[in-house]
Every structure is written in structure tokens, then in C-alpha cells.
N, C-alpha and C positions, 0 to 999 in steps of 0.2 A: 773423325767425329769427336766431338766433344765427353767428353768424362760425365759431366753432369747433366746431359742429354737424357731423358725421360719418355718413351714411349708418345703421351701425350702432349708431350711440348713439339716431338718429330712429327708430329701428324699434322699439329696448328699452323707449325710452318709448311710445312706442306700442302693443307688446304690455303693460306693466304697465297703463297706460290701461285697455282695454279688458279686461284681465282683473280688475282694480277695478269697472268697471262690471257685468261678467258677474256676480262674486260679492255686488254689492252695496252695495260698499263706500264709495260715494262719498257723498258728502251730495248732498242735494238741494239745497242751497244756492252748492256747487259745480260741479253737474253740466254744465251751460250751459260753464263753462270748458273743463271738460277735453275736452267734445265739442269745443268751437275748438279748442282745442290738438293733437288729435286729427288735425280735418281738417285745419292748418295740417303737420304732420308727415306728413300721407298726400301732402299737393303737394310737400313739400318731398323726399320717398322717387321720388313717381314723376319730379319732376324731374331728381333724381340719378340714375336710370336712364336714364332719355332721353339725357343729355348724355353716359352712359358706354357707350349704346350709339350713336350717335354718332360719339364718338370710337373705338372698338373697331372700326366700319367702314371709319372714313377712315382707321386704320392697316392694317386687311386691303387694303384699295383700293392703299395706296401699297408693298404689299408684292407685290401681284399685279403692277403695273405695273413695279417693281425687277426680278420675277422673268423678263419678257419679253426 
């Protein structure tokens, strides 16, 4: 994946993807790629969630313990 890959830019491609393949649009020649490309950007999305929920927890965690 790319370095400067962004949550939201993984997902645009993503939706354009699969909305190329819904309408048809892909060649058969291409198709095999964009399906990797695909699943490479659906790991690389849920990984971004994971690690921002995660993070999002251990800042509530350390907020609850501050507030004791």
C-alpha cells in the first residue's frame, strides 16, 4: 500500500471499483486486478479502523482513570 494512502481516499477507490464493476465497466482483461486492488484496500480500511478504534479506547481509558 501506499505511504500516503488516507482512510478516505482507500474507500473512494474502493467505491469507484466496485461501482465500475456493478456497471460493467471493467475489462475482462483487467478484472483480476482491480478485484486485488479491491481486497488489498478492504484490509487496508478495516485495518485503519481497528487501530482508530484502539486508539479511541485507550484515550477514553486514560480519561476515565484522570477523572478518578
Amino acid at each position: 500500500m501506499e505511504t500516503n494512502l488516507t482512510y478516505e481516499l482507500a474507500y473512494k477507490e474502493l467505491a469507484q471499483i466496485a461501482k465500475d464493476i456493478e456497471n460493467e465497466t471493467v475489462s475482462v482483461d483487467i478484472l483480476a486486478q482491480r478485484v486485488k486492488r479491491a481486497s488489498d484496500l478492504i484490509t487496508f480500511c478495516q485495518t485503519k479502523l481497528k487501530n482508530t478504534e484502539s486508539e479511541v479506547n485507550k484515550i477514553i481509558s486514560q480519561m476515565e482513570v484522570n477523572k478518578s
